[in-house]
Structures are given as C-alpha cells and as structure tokens.
C-alpha beads as a LAMMPS data file, in Angstrom:
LAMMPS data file: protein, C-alpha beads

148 atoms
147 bonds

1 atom types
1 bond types

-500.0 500.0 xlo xhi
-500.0 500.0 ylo yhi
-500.0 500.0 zlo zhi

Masses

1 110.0

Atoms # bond

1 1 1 -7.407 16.441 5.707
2 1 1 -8.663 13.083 5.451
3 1 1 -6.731 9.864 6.601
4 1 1 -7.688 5.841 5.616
5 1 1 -6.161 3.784 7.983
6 1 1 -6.420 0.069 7.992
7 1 1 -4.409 -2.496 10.368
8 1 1 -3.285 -6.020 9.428
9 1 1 -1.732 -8.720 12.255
10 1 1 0.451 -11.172 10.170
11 1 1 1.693 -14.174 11.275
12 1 1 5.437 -13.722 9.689
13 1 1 8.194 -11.642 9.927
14 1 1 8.701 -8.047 8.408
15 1 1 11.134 -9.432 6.063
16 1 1 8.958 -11.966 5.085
17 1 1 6.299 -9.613 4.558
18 1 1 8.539 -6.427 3.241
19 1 1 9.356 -9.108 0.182
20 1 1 5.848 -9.372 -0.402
21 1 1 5.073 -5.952 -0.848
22 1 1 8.147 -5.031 -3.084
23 1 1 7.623 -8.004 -5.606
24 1 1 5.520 -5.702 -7.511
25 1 1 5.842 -8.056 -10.838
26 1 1 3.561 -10.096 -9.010
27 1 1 0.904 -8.203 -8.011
28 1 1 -1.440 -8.494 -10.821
29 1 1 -1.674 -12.422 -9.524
30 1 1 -2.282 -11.941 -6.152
31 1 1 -3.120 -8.538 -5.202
32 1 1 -7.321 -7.251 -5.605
33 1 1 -6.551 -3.101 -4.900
34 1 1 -3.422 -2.366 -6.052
35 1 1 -3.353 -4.305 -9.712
36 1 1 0.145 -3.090 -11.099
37 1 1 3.110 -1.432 -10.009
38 1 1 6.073 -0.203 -12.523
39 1 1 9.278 1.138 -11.332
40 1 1 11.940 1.312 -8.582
41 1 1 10.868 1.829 -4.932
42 1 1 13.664 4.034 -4.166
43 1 1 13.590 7.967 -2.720
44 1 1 13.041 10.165 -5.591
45 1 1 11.877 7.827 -8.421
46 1 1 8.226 7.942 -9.888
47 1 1 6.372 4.521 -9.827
48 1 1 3.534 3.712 -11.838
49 1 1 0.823 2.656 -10.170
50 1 1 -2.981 1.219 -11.280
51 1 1 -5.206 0.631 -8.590
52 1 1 -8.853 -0.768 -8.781
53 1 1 -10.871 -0.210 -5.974
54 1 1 -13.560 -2.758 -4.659
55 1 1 -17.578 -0.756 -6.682
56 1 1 -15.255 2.407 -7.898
57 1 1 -13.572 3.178 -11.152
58 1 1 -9.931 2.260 -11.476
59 1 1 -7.048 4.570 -12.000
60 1 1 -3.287 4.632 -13.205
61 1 1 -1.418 7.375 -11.478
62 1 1 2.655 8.162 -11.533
63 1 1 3.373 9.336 -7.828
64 1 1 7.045 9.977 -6.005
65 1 1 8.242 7.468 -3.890
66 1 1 9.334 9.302 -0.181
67 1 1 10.279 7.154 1.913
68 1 1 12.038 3.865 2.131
69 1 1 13.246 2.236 4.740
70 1 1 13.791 -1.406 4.687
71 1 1 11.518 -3.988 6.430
72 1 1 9.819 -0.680 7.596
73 1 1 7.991 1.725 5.573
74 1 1 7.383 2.342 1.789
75 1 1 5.807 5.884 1.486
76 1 1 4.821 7.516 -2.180
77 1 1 2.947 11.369 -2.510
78 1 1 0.995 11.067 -5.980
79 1 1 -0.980 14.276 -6.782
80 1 1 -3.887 14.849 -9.511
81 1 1 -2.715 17.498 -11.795
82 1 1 -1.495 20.701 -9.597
83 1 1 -0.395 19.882 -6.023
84 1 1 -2.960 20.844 -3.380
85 1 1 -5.642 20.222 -5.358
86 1 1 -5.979 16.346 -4.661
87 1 1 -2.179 14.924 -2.889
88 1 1 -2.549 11.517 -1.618
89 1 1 0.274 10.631 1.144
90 1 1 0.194 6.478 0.642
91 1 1 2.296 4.802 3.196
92 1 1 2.950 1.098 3.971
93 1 1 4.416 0.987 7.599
94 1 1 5.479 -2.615 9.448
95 1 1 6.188 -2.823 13.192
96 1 1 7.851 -6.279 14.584
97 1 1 5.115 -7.545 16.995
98 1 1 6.252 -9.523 20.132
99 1 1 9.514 -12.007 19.328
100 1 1 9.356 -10.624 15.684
101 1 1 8.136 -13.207 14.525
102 1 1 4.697 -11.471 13.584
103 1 1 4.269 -7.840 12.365
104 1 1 1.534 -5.279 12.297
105 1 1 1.186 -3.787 9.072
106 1 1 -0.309 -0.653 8.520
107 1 1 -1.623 0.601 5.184
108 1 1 -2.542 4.439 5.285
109 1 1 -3.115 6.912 3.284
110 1 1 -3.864 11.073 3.886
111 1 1 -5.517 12.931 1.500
112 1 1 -5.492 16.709 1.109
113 1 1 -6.493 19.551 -1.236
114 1 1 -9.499 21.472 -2.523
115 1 1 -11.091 18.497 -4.546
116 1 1 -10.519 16.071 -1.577
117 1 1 -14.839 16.453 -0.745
118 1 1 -15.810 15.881 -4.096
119 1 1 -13.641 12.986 -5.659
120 1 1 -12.785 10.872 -2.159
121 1 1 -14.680 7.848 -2.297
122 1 1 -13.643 6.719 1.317
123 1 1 -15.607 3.457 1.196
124 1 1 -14.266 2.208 -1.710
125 1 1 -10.941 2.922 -0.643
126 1 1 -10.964 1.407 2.569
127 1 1 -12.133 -1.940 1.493
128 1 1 -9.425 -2.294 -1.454
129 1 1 -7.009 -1.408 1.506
130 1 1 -8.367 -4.185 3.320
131 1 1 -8.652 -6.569 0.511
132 1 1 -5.098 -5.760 -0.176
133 1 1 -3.675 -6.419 3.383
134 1 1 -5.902 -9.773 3.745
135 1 1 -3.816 -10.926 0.850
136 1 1 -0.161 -9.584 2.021
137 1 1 -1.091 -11.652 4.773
138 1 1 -2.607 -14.698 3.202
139 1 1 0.671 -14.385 0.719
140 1 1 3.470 -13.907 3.662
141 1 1 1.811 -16.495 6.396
142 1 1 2.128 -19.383 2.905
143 1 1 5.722 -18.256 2.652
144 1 1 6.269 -18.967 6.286
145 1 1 4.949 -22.050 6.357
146 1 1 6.623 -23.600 3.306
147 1 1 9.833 -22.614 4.820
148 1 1 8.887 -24.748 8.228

Bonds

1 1 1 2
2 1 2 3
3 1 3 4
4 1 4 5
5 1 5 6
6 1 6 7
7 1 7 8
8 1 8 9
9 1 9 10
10 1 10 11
11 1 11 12
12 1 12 13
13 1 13 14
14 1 14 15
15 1 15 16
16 1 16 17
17 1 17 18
18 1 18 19
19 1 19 20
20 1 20 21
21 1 21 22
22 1 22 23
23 1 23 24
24 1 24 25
25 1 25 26
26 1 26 27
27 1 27 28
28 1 28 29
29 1 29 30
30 1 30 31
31 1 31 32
32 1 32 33
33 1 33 34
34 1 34 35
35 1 35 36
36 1 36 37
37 1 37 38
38 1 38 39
39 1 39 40
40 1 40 41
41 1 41 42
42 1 42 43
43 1 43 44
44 1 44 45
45 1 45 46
46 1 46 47
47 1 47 48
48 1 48 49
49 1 49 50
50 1 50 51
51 1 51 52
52 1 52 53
53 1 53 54
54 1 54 55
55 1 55 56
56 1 56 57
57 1 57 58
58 1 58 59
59 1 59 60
60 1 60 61
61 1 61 62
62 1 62 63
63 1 63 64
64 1 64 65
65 1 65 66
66 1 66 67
67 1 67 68
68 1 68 69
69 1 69 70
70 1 70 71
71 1 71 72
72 1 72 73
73 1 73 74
74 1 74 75
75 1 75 76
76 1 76 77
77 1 77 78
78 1 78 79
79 1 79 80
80 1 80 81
81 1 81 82
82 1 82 83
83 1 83 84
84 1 84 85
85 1 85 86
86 1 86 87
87 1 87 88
88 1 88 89
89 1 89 90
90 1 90 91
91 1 91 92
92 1 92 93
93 1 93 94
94 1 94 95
95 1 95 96
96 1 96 97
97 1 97 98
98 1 98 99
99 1 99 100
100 1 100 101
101 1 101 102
102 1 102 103
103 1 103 104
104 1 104 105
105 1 105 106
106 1 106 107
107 1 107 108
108 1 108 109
109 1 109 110
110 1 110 111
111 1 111 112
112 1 112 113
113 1 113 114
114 1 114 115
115 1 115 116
116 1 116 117
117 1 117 118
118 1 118 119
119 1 119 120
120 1 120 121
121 1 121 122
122 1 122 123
123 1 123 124
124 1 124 125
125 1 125 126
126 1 126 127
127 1 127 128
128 1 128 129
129 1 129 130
130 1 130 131
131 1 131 132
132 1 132 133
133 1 133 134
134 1 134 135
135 1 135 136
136 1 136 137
137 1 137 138
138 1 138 139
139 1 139 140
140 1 140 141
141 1 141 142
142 1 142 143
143 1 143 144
144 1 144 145
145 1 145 146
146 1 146 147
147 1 147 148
C-alpha cells in the first residue's frame, strides 16, 4: 500500500471551502491537478475525472464516488482495468480548526494493487496535490474576504 498525503490550513470556513471543491464546472479555470470533473458527487455515481499532474502524463479516469458527507469528506475508488491491479482510494477530508472559522483540509489518496511499483509516480502526484490545495485555498480565503 502506498498513501499521498498532503495538508492545507485555510483561512475560511468548511462551507466556504466544501463549495469550492464541489463547483467542479469551474475547475478547468482555477484548478492546476485536477483539470475537469463530470458528474454528480453523490454515493454510488461514477464521475469523470481528468487530472494532469505537475512533469507526468495526464489521464481521464471514471471512478465511484464513496463517500459524501457534507462540509466533510468527498471520497471516490477509481481502478485501472480489473480491481487490485491499480485501485486508487482519493479522499478530500475538512476538519473545522479552532472557532471554525479556518479548516484543515486534507487531500489523500491510497493506492493498492500489483501494478502500484511500476506505474506510481509519487512525485508527480504529490505536487499536483499540492498545487491543487494552494489554489482551494487561494480560491476560498478570496471568497471570504469579498464577503467582509
């Protein structure tokens, strides 16, 4: 098993920044990892999703959304071909930091299967994980401050 972890502190709260993450129309403006996202984020539906990660070849995968829970977590399993040859468990969690009025997003991902070793390019991944939650943040902390 191998797990990609990467931690964002935003200055706004989870609703704020739960919006931000499900306005997936908007993505291909804002968003560097994660370029497009088609479908419903709700238990049991298939999204489409294309991401392009930072020196790495992009790809377009279909996986099953998991989990949803609202202001919380978005979780999707997407799988290449059979399962357990390359699953990828891709989870967005967001924890209310302090008053609330700042969260702690977490952007993780565990990989598993027999081609995990040859195809994981961990690098790559964890800077288009990072790239993407420096601009949930940038995105969410504007919203916050045009509503002051």
């Amino acid at each position: 098993m191998n797990q990609i972890e990467v931690f964002a502190e935003i200055d706004a709260p989870p609703e704020v920044v739960w919006d931000v993450l499900l306005e997936f129309e908007s993505y291909p403006e804002w968003n560097p990892f994660v370029r497009a996202i088609e479908g419903d984020p709700t238990k049991g539906e298939h999204l489409r999703v294309r991401i392009d990660p930072p020196d790495s070849r992009g790809m377009t995968f279909k996986p099953e959304v998991v989990a949803v829970e609202e202001n919380r977590r978005l979780a999707w399993l997407g799988r290449l071909v059979v399962p357990f040859a390359f699953d990828g468990y891709h989870e967005f969690r967001l924890e209310p930091v302090g008053d609330g009025e700042r969260t702690r997003l977490l952007h993780r991902e565990t990989f598993r299967g027999a081609l995990v070793p040859l195809l994981l390019n961990r690098d790559s991944l964890e800077a288009g994980f990072a790239a993407m939650n420096a601009a949930v943040k940038e995105r969410a902390e504007r919203r916050v401050a045009a509503a002051e």
